[in-house]
LUMBA-328893 format. One record per residue: residue in three letters; x, y, z of N, C-alpha, C, O, CB in turn. Coordinates in steps of 0.2 Angstrom, whole numbers, plus 2048, in hexadecimal, padded with zeros to 3 digits. Each point is the difference from the previous one (the first is absolute). Glycine has a CB too. Example, Ala and Ser with C-alpha at 12.3 -4.5 7.8 and 13.67 -1.06 7.14 Angstrom:
! LUMBA-328893
+-----+-----+-----+-----+------+------+------+-----+-----+-----+-----+-----+-----+------+------+------+
:  aa : n.X : n.Y : n.Z : ca.X : ca.Y : ca.Z : c.X : c.Y : c.Z : o.X : o.Y : o.Z : cb.X : cb.Y : cb.Z :
+-----+-----+-----+-----+------+------+------+-----+-----+-----+-----+-----+-----+------+------+------+
: Ala : 842 : 7E4 : 827 :  7FC :  806 :  800 : 804 : 806 : 800 : 805 : 7FF : 803 :  7F2 :  7FB :  803 :
: Ser : 807 : 80B : 7F6 :  804 :  806 :  801 : 7FC : 805 : 803 : 803 : 806 : 801 :  803 :  7F7 :  7F5 :
+-----+-----+-----+-----+------+------+------+-----+-----+-----+-----+-----+-----+------+------+------+
! end
This chain:
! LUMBA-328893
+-----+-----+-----+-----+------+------+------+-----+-----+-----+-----+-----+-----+------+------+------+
:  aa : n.X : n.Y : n.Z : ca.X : ca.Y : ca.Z : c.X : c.Y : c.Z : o.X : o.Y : o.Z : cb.X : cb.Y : cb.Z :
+-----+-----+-----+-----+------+------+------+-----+-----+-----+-----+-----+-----+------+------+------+
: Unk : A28 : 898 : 4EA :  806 :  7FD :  7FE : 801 : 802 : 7F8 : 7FB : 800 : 7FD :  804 :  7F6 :  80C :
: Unk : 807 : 80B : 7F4 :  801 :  801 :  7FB : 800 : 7F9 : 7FB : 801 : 7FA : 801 :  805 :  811 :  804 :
: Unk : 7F8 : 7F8 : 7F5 :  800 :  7FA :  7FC : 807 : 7FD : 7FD : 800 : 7FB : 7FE :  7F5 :  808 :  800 :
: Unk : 80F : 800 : 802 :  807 :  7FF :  801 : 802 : 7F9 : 806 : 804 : 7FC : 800 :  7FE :  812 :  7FC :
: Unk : 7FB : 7F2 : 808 :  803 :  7FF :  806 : 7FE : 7F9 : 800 : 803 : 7FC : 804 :  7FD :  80E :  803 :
: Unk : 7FC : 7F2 : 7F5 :  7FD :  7F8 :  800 : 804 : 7FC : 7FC : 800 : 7FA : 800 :  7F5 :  80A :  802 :
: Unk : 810 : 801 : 7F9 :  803 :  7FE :  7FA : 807 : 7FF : 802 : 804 : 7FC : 7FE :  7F4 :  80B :  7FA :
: Unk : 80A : 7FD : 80F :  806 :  801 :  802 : 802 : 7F9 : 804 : 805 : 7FD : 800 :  7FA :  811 :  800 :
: Unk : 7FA : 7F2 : 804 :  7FF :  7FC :  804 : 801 : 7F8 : 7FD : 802 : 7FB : 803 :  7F7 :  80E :  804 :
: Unk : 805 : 7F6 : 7F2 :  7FD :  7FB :  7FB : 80D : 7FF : 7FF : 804 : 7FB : 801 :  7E7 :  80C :  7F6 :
: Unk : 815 : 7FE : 808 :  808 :  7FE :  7FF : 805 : 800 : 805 : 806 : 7FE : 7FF :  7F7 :  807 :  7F7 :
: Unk : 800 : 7FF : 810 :  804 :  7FC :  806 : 800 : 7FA : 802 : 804 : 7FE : 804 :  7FB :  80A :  800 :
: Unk : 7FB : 7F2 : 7F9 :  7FD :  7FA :  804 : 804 : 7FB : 7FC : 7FE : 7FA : 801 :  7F4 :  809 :  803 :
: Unk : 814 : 7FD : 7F7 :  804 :  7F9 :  801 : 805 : 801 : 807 : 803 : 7FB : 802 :  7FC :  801 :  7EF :
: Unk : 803 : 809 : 812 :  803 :  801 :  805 : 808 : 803 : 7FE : 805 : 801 : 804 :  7F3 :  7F5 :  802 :
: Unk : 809 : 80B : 7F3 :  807 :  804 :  802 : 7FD : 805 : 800 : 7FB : 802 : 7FF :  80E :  7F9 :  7FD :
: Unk : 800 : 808 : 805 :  7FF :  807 :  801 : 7FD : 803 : 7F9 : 7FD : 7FC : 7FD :  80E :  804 :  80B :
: Unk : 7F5 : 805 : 7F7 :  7FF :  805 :  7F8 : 801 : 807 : 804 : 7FE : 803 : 805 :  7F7 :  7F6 :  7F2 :
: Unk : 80E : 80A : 7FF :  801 :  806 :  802 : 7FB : 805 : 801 : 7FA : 7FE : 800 :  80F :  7FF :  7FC :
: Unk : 7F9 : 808 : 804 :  7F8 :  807 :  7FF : 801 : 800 : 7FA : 7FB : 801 : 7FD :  804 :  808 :  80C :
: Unk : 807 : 7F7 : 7F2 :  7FA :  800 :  7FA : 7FF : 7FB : 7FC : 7FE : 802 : 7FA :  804 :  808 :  806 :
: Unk : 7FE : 7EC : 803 :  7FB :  7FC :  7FF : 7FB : 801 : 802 : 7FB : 7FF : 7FC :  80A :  7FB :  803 :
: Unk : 7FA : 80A : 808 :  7F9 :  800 :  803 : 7FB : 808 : 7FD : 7FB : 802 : 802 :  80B :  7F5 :  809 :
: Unk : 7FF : 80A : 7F0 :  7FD :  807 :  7FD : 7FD : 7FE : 7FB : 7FA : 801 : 7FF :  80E :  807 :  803 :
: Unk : 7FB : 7F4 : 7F9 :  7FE :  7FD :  7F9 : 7F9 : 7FB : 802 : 7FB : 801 : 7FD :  813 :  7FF :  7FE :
: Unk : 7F2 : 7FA : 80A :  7FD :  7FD :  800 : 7F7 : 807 : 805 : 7FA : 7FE : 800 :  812 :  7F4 :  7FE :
: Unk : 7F7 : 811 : 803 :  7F9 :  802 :  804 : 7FF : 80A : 7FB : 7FC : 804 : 7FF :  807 :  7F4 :  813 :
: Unk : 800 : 807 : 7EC :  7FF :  805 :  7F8 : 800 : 805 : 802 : 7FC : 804 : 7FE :  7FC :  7F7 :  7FB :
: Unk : 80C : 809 : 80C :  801 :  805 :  803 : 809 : 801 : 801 : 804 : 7FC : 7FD :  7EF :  803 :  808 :
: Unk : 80D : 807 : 7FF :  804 :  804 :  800 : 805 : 7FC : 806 : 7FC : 7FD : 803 :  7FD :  80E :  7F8 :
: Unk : 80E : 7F6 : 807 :  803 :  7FD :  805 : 7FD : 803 : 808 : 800 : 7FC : 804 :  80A :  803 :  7F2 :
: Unk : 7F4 : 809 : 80A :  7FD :  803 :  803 : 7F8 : 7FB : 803 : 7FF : 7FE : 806 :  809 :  80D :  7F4 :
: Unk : 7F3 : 7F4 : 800 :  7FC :  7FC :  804 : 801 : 7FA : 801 : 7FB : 7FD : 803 :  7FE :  80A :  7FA :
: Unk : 80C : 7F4 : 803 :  802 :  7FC :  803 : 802 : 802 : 807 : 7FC : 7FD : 804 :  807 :  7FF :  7F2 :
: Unk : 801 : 807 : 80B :  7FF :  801 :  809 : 7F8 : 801 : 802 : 7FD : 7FD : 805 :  810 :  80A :  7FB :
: Unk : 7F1 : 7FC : 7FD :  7F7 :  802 :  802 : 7FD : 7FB : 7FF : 7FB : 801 : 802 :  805 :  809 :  7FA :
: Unk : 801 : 7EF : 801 :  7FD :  7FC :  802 : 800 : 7FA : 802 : 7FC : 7FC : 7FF :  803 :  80A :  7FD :
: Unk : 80A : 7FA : 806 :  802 :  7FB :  805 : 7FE : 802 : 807 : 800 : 7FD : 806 :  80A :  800 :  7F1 :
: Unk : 7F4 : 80A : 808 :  7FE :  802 :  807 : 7FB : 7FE : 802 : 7FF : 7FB : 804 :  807 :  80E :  7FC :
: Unk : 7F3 : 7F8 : 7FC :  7FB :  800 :  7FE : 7FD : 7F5 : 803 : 7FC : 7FE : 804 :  809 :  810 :  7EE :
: Unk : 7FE : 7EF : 80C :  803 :  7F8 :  800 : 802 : 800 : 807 : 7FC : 7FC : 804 :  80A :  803 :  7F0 :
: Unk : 7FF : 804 : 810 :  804 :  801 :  807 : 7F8 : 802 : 802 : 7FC : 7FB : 803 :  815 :  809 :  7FB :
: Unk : 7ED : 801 : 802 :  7F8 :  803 :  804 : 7FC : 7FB : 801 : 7FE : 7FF : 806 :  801 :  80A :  7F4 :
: Unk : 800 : 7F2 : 800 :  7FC :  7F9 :  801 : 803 : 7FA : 803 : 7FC : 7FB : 800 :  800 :  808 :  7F6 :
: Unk : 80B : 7FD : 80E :  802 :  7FB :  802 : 805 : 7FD : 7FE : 804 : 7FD : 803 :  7F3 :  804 :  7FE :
: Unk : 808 : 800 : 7F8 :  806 :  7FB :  7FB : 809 : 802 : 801 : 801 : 806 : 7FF :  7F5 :  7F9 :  7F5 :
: Unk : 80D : 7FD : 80F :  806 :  800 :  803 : 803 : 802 : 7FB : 800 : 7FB : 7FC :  7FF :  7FE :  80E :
: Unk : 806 : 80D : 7F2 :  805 :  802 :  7FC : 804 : 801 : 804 : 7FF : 803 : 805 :  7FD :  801 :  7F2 :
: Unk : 80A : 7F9 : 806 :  808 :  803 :  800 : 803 : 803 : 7FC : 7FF : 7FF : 7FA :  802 :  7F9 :  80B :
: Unk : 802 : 80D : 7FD :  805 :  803 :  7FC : 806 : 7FB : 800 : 802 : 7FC : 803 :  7FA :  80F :  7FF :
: Unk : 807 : 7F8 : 7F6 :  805 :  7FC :  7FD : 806 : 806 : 7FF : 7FE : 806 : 801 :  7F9 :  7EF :  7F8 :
: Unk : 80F : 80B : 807 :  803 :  805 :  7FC : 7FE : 803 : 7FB : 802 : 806 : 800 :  806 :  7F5 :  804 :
: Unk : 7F5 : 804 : 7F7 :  7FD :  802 :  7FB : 7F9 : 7FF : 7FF : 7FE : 802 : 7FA :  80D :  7FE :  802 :
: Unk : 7F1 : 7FD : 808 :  7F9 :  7FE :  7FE : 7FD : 7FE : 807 : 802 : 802 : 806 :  801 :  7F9 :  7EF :
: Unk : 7F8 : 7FF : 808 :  7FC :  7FF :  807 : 7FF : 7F7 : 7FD : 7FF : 7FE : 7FA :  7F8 :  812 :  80A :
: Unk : 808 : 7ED : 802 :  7FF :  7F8 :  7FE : 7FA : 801 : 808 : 800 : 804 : 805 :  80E :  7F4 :  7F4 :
: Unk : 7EC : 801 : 804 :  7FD :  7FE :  806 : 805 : 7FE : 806 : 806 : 7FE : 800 :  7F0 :  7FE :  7F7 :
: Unk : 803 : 806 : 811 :  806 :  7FC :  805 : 7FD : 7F9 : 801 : 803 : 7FB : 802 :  802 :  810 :  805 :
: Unk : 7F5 : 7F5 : 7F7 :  7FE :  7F9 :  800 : 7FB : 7FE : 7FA : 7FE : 804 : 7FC :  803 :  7FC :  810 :
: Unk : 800 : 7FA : 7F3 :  7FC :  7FF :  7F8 : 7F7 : 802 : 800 : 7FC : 800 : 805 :  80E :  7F5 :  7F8 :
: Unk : 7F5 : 80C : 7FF :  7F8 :  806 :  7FE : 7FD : 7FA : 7FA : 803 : 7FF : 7FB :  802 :  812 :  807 :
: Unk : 7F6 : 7EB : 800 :  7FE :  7FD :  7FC : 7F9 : 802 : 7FB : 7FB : 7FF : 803 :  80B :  7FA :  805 :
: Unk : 7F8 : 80B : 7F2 :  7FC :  803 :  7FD : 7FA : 7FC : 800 : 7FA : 801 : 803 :  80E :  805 :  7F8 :
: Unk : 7FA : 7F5 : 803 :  7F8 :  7FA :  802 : 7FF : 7FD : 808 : 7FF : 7FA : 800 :  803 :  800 :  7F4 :
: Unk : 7FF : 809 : 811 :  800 :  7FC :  808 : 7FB : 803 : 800 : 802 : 806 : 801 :  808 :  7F7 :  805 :
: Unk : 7EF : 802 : 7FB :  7FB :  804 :  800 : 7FF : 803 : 807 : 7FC : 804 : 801 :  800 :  7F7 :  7F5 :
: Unk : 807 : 800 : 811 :  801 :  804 :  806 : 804 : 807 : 800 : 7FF : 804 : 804 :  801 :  7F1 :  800 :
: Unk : 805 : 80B : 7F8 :  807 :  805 :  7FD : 7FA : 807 : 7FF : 7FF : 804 : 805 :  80B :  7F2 :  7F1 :
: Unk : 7F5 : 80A : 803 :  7FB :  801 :  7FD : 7FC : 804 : 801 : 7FF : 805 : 7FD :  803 :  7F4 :  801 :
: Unk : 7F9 : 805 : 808 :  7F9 :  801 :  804 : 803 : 804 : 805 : 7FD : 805 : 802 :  7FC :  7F1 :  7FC :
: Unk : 80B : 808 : 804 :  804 :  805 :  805 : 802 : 808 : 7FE : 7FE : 805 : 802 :  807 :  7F0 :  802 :
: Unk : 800 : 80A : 7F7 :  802 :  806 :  7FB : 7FA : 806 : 7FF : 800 : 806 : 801 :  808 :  7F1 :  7F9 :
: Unk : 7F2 : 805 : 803 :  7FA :  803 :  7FF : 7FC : 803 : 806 : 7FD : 805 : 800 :  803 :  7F4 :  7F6 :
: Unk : 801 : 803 : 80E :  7FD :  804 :  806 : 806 : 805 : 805 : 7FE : 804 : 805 :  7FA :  7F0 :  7FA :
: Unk : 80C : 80C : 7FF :  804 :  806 :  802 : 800 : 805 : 7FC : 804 : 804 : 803 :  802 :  7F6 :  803 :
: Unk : 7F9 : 808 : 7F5 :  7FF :  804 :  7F8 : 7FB : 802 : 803 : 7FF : 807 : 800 :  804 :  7F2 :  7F5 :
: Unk : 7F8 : 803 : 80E :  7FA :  803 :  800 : 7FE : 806 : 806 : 7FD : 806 : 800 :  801 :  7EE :  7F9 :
: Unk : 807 : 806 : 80D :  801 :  807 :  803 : 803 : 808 : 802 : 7FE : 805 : 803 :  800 :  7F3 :  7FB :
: Unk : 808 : 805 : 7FD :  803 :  807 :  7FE : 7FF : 803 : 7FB : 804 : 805 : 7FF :  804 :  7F9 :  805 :
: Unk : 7F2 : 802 : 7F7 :  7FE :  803 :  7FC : 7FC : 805 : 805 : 801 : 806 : 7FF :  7FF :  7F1 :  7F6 :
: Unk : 7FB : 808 : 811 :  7FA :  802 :  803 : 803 : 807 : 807 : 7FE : 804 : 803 :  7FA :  7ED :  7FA :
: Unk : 810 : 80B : 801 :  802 :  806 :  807 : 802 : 808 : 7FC : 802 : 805 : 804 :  806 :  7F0 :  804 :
+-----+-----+-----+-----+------+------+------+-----+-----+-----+-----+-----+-----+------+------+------+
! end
């Protein structure tokens, strides 16, 4: 998983929408690895929508739900090994 992608995920989780390039600024990359790691996110489960200009959660993503969490890490961990 990119380290972009935890930062992206950190600024989809009050649930609006954002554009690609809030979600560039906050994950310190390029509009380009924004798609790369909303996909990255989508691989693990985490439900994105497209927006006309962006991406919002399709359901809310709690960073402290350590069920959330534990889960996330354990699909990372799988797709790191494939």
């Amino acid at each position: 998983m990119r380290s972009s992608s935890f930062a992206i995920l950190r600024s989809l989780g009050p649930g609006r929408a954002r554009s690609v390039a809030e979600l560039a600024v906050a994950g310190a990359c390029d509009a380009s690895e924004v798609g790369l790691a909303v996909r990255d996110l989508a691989g693990l489960g985490i439900a994105i929508r497209a927006t006309g200009d962006g991406f919002r959660l399709a359901a809310p993503f709690d960073a402290l739900d350590v069920a959330q969490v534990r889960a996330l890490g354990e699909k990372a961990g799988r797709a790191g090994r494939e």
